[in-house]
C-alpha positions in Angstrom: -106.9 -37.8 -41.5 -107.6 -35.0 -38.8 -109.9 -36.4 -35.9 -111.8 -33.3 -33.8 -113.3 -34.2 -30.7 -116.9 -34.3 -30.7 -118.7 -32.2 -28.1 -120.4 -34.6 -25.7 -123.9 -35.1 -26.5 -126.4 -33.8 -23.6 -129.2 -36.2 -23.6 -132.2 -35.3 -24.0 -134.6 -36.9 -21.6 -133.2 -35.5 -18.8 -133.8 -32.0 -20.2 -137.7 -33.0 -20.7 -138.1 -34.6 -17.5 -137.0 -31.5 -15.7 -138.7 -28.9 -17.5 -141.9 -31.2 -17.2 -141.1 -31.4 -13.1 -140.1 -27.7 -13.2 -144.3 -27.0 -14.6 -145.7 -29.4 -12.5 -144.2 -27.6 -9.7 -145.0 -24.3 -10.8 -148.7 -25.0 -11.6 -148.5 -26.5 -8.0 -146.9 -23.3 -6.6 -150.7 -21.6 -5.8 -151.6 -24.3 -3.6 -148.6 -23.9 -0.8 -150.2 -19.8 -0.1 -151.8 -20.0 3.5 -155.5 -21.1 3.8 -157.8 -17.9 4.1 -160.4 -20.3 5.9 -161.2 -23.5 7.6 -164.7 -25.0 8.1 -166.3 -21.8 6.5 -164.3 -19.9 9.5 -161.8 -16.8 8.1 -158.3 -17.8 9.3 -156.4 -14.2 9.7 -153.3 -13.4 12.0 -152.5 -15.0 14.3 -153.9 -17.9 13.4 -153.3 -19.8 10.2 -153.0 -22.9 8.2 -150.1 -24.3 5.9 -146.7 -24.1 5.6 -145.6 -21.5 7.9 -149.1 -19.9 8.5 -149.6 -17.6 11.5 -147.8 -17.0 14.7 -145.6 -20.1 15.8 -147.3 -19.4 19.2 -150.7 -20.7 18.1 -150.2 -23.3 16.1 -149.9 -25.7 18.7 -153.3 -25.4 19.9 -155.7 -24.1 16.7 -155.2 -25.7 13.5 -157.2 -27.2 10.7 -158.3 -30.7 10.1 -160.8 -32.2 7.7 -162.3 -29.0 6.8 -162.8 -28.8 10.6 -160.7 -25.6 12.9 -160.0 -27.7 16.2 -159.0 -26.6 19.9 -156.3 -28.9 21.4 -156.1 -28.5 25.2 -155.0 -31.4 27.6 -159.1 -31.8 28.4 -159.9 -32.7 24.9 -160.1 -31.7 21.1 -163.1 -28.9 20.7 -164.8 -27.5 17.9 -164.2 -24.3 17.4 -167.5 -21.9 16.0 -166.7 -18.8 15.6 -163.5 -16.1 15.6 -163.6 -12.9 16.2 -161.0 -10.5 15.4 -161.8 -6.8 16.0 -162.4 -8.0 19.9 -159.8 -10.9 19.9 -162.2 -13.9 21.0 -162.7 -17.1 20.1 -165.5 -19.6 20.3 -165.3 -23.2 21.5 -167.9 -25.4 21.6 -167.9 -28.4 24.5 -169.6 -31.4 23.0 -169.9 -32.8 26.9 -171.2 -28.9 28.4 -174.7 -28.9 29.1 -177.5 -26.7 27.7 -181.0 -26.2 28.4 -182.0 -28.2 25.6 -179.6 -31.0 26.6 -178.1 -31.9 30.0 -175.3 -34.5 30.5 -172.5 -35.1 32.8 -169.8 -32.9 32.3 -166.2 -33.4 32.1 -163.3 -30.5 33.0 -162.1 -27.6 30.6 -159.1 -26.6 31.2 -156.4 -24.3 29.0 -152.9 -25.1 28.2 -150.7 -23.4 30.6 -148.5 -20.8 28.8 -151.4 -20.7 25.4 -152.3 -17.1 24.3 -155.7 -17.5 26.1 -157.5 -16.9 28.9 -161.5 -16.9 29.4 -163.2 -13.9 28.6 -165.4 -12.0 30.4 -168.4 -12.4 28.1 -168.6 -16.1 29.5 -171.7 -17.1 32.4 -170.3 -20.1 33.0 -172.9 -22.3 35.3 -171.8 -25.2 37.8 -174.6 -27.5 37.8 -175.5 -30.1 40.8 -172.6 -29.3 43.3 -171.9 -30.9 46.3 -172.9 -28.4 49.1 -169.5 -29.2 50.8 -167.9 -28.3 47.9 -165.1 -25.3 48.2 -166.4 -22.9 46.1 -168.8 -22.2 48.8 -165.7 -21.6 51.2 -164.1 -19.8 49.1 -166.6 -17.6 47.7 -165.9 -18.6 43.7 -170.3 -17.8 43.0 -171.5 -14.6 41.7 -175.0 -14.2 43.6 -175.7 -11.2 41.7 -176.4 -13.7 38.4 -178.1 -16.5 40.5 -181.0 -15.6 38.4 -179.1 -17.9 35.4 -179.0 -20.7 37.7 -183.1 -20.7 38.4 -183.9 -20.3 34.4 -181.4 -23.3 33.9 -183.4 -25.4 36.7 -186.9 -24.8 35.2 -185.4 -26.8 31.8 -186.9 -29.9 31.6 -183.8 -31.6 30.5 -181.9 -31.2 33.6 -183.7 -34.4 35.0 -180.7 -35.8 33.1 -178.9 -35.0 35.8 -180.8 -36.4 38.5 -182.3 -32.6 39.1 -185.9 -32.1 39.6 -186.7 -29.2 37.3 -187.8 -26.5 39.0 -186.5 -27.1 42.2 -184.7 -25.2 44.3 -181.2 -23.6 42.6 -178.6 -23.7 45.6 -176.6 -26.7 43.9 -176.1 -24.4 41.3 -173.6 -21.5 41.3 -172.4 -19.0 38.4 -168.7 -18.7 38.8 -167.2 -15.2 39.0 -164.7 -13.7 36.8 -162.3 -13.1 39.5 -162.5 -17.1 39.5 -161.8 -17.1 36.1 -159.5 -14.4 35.4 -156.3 -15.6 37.3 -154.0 -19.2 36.5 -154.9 -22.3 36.4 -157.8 -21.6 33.8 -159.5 -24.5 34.3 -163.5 -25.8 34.9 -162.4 -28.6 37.3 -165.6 -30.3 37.9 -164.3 -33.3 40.4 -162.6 -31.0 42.3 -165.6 -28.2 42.9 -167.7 -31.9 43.0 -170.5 -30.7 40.6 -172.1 -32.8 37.9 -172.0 -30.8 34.9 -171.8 -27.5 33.6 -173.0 -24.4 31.1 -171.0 -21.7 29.3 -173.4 -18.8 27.7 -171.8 -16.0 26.3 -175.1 -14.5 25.0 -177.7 -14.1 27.4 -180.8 -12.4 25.6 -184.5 -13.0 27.3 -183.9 -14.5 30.7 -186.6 -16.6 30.6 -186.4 -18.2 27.7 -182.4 -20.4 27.9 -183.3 -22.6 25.6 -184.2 -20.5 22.4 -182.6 -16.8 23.1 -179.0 -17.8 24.6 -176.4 -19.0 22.6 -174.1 -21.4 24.4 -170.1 -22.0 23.7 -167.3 -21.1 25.6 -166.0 -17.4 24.7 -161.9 -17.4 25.0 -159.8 -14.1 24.8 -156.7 -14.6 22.9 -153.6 -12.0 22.2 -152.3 -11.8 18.6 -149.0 -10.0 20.3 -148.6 -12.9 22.5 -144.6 -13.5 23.7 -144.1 -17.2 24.9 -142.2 -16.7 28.2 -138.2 -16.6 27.7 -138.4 -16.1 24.1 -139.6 -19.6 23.4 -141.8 -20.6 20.2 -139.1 -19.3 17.9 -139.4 -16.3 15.4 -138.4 -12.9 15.7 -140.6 -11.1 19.1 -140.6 -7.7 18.0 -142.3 -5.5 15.2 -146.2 -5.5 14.4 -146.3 -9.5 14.0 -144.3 -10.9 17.4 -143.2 -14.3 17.1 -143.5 -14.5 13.1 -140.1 -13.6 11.5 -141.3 -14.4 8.0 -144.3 -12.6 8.8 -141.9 -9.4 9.2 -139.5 -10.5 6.3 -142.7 -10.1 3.9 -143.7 -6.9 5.0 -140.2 -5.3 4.5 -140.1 -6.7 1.1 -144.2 -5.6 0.3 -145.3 -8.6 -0.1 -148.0 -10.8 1.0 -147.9 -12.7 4.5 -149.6 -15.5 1.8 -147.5 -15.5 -0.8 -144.1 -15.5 1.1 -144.0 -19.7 1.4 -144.5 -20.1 -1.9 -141.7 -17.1 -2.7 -139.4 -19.3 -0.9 -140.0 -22.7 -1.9 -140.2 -21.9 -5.2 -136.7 -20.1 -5.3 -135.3 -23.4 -3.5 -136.8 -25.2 -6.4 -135.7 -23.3 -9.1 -132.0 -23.7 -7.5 -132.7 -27.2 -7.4 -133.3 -27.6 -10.6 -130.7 -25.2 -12.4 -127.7 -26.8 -10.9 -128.9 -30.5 -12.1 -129.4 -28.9 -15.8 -125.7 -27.4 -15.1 -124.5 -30.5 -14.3 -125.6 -32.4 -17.9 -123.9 -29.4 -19.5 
């Protein structure tokens, strides 16, 4: 009697088991695109949110949590309320800033050193209750031109939370100029210029009216080209998205900045999964 080997028998649950992995992943492939918004907030380039999401150079400092787009400096964690691309600036609210409607004492704001951002000019930014031996007297940090900010925010009733009369005289108060602003360290060191609090407004609208008709929020200018000094943050530093090789990759290929971490996870799934099914064979 002739005996022919038999052809080994491929089971068949590990067949199911990855074709039932391989749709799971699949119908799971739409959820790795990049976030188109956060909190209601559009996020565009260069900021982003997922797997490989906007420019390596922001991420440290603007991402998404609980449905929330956060700020991370070394001062704190801030909201952030608004974005606005055609102009490149970015809204950060200050829980502890003051306002006319609400006065408290203030802590700093600072910026990272090195971040894509600096404070924009649209800010007033208002030091409240300073020390009159404090040096931005000496070294002529105040705008007098916009002292008129500093009497409208003395006439609101709430700065008696500060252990400020309303309505009394305004020379504690001084309105910091840009040129105070505009050069490193960007920082609102309150200790250090010995004032109690401050305001940011980057809408003034009727001066006599703070409360109702300016909006209050700290106004940042950031640079969607931004290079990290000495090529550091990774990515490629060239082309019309610095700082974001996959970002370039996808446009060379005509696809979308979106759909690129899924395009690659997927292929390194489907790899995955076709050399196990060889290896049964």
């Amino acid at each position: 009697m002739l005996f022919f080997p038999s052809r080994r028998a491929v089971p068949r649950w590990p067949i199911l088991s990855l074709i039932l992995v391989l749709h799971v992943l699949l119908d799971g492939a739409a959820a790795w695109t990049c976030e188109t918004s956060c909190g209601g907030i559009p996020l565009n380039y260069p900021f982003g949110y997922g797997w490989d999401c906007g420019s390596s150079s922001f991420q440290p400092y603007v991402n998404c949590s609980n449905n929330r787009l956060l700020f991370y400096t070394p001062t704190g964690t801030y909201n952030v309320q608004s974005i606005d691309y055609a102009n490149g600036i970015m809204i950060v609210v200050d829980p502890h800033m003051s306002s006319c409607s609400a006065m408290r004492l203030s802590g700093s704001f600072g910026l990272p050193v090195g971040a894509p951002f600096s404070f924009s000019s649209y800010n007033t930014i208002a030091l409240i209750g300073c020390s009159s031996t404090s040096i931005l007297y000496s070294k002529k940090s105040c705008d007098s031109s916009m002292h008129s900010v500093c009497d409208s925010l003395y006439g609101c009733s709430a700065i008696s939370q500060v252990g400020i009369v309303p309505n009394s005289a305004s020379s504690s108060c001084c309105i910091l100029s840009n040129s105070a602003l505009s050069n490193a360290p960007y920082q609102i060191d309150l200790p250090l210029l010995q004032c109690a609090t401050y305001s940011s407004i980057y809408r003034i609208g009727n001066i006599q009216d703070p409360e109702s008709s300016w909006l209050y929020g700290i106004a940042l200018k950031f640079d969607a080209g931004y290079s990290p000094p000495n090529n550091t943050g990774g990515g490629s530093g060239g082309g019309s998205h610095p700082y974001c090789y996959t970002c370039e990759v996808a446009e060379e290929a005509g696809a979308s900045v979106n759909s690129l971490p899924s395009m690659v996870k997927l292929a390194g799934i489907m790899i995955v999964l076709l050399e196990v099914f060889r290896s049964l064979l």
